[in-house]
C-alpha positions in Angstrom: -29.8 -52.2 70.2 -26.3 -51.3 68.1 -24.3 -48.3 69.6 -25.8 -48.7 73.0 -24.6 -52.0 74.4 -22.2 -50.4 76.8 -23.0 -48.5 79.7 -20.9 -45.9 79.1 -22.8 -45.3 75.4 -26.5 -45.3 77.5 -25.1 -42.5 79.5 -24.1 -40.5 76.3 -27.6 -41.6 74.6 -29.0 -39.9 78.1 -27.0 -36.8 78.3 -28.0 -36.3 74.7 -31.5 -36.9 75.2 -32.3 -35.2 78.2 -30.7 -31.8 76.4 -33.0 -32.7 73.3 -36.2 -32.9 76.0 -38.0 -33.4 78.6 -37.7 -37.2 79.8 -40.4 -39.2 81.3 -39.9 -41.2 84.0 -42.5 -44.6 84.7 -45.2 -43.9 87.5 -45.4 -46.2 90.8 -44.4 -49.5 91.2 -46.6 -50.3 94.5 -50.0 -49.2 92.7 -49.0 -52.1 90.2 -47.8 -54.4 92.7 -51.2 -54.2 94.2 -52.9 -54.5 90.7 -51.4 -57.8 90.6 -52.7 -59.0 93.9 -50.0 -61.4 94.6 -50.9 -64.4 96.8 -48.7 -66.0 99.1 -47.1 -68.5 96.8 -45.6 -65.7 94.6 -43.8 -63.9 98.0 -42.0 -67.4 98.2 -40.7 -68.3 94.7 -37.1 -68.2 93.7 -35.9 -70.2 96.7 -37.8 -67.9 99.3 -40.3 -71.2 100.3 -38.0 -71.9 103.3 -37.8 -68.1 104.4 -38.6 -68.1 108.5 -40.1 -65.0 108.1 -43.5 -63.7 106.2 -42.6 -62.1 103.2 -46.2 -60.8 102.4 -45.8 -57.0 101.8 -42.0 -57.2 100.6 -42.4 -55.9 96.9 -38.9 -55.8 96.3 -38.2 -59.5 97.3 -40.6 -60.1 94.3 -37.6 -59.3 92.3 -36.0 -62.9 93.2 -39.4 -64.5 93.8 -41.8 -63.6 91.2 -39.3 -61.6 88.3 -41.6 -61.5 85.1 -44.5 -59.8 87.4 -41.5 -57.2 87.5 -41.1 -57.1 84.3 -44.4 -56.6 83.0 -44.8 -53.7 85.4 -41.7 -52.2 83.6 -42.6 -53.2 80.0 -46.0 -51.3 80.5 -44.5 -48.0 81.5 -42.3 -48.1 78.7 -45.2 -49.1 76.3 -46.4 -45.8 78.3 -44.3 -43.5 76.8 -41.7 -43.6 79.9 -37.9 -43.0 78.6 -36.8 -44.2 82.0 -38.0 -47.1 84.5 -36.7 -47.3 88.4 -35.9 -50.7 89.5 -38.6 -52.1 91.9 -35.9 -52.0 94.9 -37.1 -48.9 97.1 -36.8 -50.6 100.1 -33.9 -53.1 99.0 -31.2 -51.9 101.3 -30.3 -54.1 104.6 -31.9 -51.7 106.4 -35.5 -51.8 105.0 -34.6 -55.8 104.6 -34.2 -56.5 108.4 -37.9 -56.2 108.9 -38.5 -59.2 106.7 -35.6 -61.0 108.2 -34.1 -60.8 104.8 -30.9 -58.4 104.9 -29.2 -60.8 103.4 -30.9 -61.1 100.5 -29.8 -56.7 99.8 -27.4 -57.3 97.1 -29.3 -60.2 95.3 -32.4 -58.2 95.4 -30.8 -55.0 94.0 -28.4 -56.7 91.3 -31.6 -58.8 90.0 -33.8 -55.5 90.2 -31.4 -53.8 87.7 -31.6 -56.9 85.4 -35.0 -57.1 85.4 -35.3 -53.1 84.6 -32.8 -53.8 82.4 -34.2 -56.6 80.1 -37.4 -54.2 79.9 -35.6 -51.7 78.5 -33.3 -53.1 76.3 -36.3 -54.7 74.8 -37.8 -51.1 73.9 -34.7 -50.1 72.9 -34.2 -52.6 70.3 -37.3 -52.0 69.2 -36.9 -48.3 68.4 -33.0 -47.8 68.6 -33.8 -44.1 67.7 -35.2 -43.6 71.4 -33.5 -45.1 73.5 -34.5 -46.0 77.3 -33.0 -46.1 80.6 -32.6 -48.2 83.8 -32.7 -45.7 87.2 -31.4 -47.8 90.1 -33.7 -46.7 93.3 -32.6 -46.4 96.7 -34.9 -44.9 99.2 -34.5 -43.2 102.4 -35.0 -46.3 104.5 -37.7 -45.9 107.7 -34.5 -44.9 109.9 -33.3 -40.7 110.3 -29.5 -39.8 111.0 -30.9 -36.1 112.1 -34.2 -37.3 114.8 -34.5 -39.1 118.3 -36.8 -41.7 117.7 -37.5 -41.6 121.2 -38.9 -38.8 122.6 -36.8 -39.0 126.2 -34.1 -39.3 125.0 -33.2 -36.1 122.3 -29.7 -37.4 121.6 -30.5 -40.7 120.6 -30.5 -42.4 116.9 -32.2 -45.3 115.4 -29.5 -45.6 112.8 -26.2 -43.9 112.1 -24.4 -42.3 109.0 -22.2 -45.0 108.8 -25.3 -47.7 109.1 -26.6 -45.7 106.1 -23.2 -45.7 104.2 -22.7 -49.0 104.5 -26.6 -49.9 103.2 -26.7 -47.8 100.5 -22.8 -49.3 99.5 -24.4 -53.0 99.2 -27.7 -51.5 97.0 -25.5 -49.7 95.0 -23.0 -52.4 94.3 -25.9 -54.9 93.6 -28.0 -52.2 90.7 -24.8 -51.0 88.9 -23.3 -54.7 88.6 -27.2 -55.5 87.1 -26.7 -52.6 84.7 -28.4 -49.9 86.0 -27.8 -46.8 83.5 -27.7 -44.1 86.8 -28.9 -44.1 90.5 -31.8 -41.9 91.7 -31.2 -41.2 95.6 -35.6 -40.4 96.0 -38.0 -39.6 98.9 -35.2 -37.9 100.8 -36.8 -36.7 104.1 -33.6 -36.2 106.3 -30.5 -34.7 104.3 -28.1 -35.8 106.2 -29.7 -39.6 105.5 -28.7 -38.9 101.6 -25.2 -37.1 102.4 -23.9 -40.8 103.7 -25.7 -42.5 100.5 -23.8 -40.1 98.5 -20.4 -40.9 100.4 -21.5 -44.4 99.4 -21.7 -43.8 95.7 -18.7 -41.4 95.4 -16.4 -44.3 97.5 -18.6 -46.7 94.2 -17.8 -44.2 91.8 -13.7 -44.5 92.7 -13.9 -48.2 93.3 -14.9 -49.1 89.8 -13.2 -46.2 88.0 -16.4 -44.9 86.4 -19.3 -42.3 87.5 -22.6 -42.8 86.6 -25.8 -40.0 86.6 -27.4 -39.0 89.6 -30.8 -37.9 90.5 -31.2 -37.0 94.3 -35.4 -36.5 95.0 -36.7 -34.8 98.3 -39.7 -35.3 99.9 -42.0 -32.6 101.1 -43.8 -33.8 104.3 -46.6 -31.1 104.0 -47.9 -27.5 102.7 -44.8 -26.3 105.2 -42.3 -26.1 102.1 -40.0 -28.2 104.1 -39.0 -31.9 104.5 -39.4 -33.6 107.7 -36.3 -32.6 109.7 -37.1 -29.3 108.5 -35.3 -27.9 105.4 -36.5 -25.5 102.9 -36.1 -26.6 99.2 -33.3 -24.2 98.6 -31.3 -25.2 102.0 -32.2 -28.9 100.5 -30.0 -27.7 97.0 -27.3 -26.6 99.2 -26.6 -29.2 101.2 -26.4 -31.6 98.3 -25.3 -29.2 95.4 -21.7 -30.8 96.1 -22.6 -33.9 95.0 -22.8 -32.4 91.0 -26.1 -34.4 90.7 -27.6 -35.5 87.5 -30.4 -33.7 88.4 -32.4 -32.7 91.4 -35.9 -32.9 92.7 -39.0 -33.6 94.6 -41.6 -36.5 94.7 -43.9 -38.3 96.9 -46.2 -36.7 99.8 -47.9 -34.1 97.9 -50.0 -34.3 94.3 -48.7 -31.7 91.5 -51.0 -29.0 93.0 -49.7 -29.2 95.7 -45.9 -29.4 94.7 -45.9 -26.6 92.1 -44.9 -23.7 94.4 -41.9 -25.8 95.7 -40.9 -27.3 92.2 -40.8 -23.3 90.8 -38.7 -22.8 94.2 -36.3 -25.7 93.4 -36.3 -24.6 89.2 -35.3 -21.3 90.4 -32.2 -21.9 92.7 -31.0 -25.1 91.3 -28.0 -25.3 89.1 -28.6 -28.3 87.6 -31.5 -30.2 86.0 -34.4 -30.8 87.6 -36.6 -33.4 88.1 -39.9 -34.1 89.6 -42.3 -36.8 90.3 -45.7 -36.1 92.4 -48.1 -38.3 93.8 -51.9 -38.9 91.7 -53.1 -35.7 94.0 -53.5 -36.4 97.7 -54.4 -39.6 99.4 -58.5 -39.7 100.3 -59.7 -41.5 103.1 -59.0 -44.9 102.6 -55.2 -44.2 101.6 -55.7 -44.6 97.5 -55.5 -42.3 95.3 -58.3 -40.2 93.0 -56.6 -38.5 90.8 -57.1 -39.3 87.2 -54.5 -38.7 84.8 -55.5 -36.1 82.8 -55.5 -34.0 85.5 -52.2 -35.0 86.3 -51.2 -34.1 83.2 -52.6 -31.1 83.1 -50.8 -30.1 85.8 -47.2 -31.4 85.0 -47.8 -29.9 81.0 -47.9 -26.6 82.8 -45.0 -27.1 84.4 -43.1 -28.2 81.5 -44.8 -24.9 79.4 -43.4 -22.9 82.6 -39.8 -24.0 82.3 -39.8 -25.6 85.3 -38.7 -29.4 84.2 -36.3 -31.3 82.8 -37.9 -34.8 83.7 -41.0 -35.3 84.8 -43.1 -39.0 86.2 -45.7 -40.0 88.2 -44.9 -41.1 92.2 -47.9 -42.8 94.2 -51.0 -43.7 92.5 -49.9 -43.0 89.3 -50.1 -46.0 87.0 -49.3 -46.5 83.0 -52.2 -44.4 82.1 -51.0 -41.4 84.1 -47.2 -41.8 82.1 -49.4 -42.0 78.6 -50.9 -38.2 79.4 -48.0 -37.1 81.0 -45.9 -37.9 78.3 -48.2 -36.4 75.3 -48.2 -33.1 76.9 -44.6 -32.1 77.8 -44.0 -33.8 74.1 -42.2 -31.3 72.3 -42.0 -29.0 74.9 -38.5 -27.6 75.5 -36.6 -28.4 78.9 -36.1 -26.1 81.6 -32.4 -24.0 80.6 -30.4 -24.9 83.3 -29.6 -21.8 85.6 -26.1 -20.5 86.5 -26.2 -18.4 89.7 -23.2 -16.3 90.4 -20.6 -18.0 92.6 -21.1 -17.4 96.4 -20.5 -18.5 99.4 -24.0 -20.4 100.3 -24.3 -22.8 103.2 -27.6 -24.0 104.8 -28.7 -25.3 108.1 -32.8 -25.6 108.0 -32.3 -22.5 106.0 -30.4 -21.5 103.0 -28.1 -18.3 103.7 -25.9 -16.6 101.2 -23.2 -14.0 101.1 -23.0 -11.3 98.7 -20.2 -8.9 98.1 
């Protein structure tokens, strides 16, 4: 792994790469998780057997209870074809945390997520320095809203507030960039102003340690509306984060790539930066699983990457190695989307986008 021990050499060896081509990201962590079947002895290793609460369900406490599981969940997207694998901490901040009784435990399980990831990757790495992989800390949007009443008599109230959310997404960032996590990737953002306080959070990070490190910031589309769940169009989505000069920019989760496509092209069109995208194996069938098989998934993702549309592309729920292994043979030598440079203009959003032009 000479020339990309240091962090800061990963991020060049990423800049480089994803200017070179499209880069795969892994598939879902929960679909392996389940493949596993974990029994209640391995939600209580690593110290967790005294825990007062039930941990059954907690993937990300598996981090600190059952780590090679982990491990072999990221070593088999990589042997996939993935360039880059998300720590298993989705729902790692306090937040998420409280309903195992296990806030405490944020930092530990975000800082031994990245190591995890990290030891996966390295491994690959090493074993083909010519393509190097990456380590995406996760931080997801939490099951609280800044911008909604949880309570339908009373409009004005909130479950959680922007500085609850700031001060989460501080502790999971903290623990994934002292584990070594190459950049952050801010995904399933439903409420914007939910993912404006986790990128206060990073930028107070970023200033802290003298360093700043990639960003990818993924919305979520709640349904065939075009918008996310308090309501924003795609392009009112780019504007209200375009200030945080992200890595990239995107959508995954709640839709399959059929399903995404017209919203993708939407974001490709309008976005200044790159763009990535992750959609679910189709839509969910009765029982909650997913159908789709990954060629088709593939099939749909290599027209997006023949479109322009992409800069990095994966695989969200239901998708497993097998979906990463078609995914990745047909955007493979595909060239990335060419970033767009729209004019400079005053553009501000509210659930829609609105510009001014002279």
């Amino acid at each position: 792994m000479t020339g990309f021990a240091t962090r800061a050499a990963r991020i060049a060896a990423l800049e480089a790469a994803v200017t070179d081509r499209i880069l795969v990201l892994d598939g879902a962590m929960g679909t392996m998780i389940q493949a596993w079947k974990p029994e209640a002895a391995d939600w209580r290793g690593g110290g967790l057997a005294g825990h007062a609460h039930d941990l059954a369900g907690d993937n990300d406490v598996l981090n600190l209870s059952r780590p090679d599981m982990i491990e072999a969940i990221h070593r088999a997207y990589l042997e996939a074809g993935a360039d880059i694998v998300a720590t298993n901490t989705f729902n790692a901040t306090a937040i998420s945390q409280a309903d195992y009784g296990a806030a405490h435990f944020a930092y530990d399980i975000n800082r031994a997520g990245a190591e995890i990831a990290r030891r996966a990757a390295d491994a690959m790495t090493a074993a083909d320095p010519a393509r190097p992989r990456f380590v995406a800390g996760a931080i997801g949007p939490t099951s609280k809203t800044c911008s909604i009443s949880p309570d339908v008599e009373d409009p004005g109230f909130r479950g959680v507030t922007f500085e609850d959310i700031r001060a989460a997404a501080a502790e999971a960032a903290r623990g994934l960039v002292d584990g070594g996590a190459d950049l952050l990737l801010v995904e399933t953002i439903f409420d914007t102003l939910n993912a404006k306080a986790v990128v206060y959070a990073l930028e107070e990070l970023f200033e802290e340690i003298g360093a700043r490190l990639p960003v990818i910031l993924s919305g979520t589309i709640t349904d065939l509306s075009g918008r996310t769940l308090t309501g924003q169009t795609v392009e009112a989505f780019w504007i209200a984060l375009s200030h945080a000069r992200p890595f990239a920019i995107g959508l995954n989760c709640s839709l399959g790539a059929q399903e995404l496509r017209p919203y993708v092209a939407e974001l490709s069109r309008v976005a200044g930066t790159r763009l990535c995208a992750y959609p679910n194996a189709g839509l969910p069938n009765e029982f909650g699983a997913y159908d789709e098989v990954p060629a088709e998934t593939a099939r749909h993702l290599g027209e997006w990457a023949r479109a322009g549309l992409v800069n990095i592309v994966g695989g969200c729920c239901g998708t497993t190695p097998e979906h990463i292994t078609a995914i990745a043979a047909v955007v493979a030598g595909v060239n990335p989307r060419a970033v767009p440079a729209p004019p400079p203009r005053l553009r501000l959003s509210g659930l829609e986008a609105f510009e001014v032009r002279a």
